[in-house]
N, C-alpha and C positions, 0 to 999 in steps of 0.2 A: 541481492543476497537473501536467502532464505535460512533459517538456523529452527527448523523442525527442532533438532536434536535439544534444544534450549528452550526448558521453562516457559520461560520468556520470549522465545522465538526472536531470541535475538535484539529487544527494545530497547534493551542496556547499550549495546553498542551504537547503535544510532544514537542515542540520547547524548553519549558520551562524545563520539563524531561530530555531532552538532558541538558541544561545548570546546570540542579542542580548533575546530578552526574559529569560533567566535574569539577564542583565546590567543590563537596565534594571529589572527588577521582578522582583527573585530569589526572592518569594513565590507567584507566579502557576505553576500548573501548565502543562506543554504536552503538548500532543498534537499527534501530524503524522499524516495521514492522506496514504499514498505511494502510487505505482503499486509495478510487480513486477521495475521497471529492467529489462527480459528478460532476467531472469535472472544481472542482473550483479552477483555476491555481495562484491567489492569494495566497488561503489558503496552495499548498501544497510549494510554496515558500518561504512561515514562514517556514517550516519544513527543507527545502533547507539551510535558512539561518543560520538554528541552526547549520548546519553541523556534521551531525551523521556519524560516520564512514562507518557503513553500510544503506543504503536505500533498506528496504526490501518491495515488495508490491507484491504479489502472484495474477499470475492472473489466476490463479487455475484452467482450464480446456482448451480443444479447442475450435474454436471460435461456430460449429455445436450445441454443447453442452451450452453454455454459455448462453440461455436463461432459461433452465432447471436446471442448478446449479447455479447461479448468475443472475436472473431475474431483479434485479434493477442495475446491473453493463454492461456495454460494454468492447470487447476486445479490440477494438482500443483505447476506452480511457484508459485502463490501457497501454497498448503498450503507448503511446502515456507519461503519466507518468514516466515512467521507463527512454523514452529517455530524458524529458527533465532534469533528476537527473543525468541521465548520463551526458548528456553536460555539466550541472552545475558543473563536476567534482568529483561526488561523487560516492562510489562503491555501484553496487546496485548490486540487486538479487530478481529473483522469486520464485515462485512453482507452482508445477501443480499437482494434485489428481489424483493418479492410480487407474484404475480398475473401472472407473465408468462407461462404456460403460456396463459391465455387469449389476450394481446395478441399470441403469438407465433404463435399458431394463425390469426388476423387477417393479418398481416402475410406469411402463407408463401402466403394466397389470391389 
């Protein structure tokens, strides 16, 4: 879920999501997987605060690549994300898309 349209880019809901299933089934682990809010260290600290077990935010490619498959993201801001969840104490995790050197070499013809 991405929510541009929102201030916030949406941190409230996650934060909220996490609180309502801790609420309804306080056994169940969560995990939220976020955008990079562009960069808005407020909003992703509402998310922080909710304390999800997992902090997932993919920051999907290398950095060569990263204007061609994530054109409105940056790799250092997401790098930069990741750690400050890390520090907060919280287990995080990324991802990255295999195979797109070929399909990107397709796509540039």
């Amino acid at each position: 879920m991405n929510r541009d349209e929102l201030k916030d880019g949406g941190a409230k809901i996650w934060a909220e999501t996490v609180q309502q299933v801790r609420k309804l089934s306080p056994l169940t682990s969560v995990e939220v997987l976020i955008p990079d809010f562009c960069g808005n260290w407020d909003a992703l600290q509402v998310v922080l605060d909710a304390r999800p077990d997992v902090l997932n935010h993919n920051v999907e490619t290398v950095p060569r690549l990263y204007l061609q498959v994530r054109p409105q993201g940056k790799f250092t801001r997401s790098l930069e994300l990741l750690s400050r969840a890390k520090d907060s104490g919280l287990l995080t995790k990324s991802g990255l898309m295999m195979g797109l050197v070929k399909k990107m070499m397709k796509w540039s013809r």
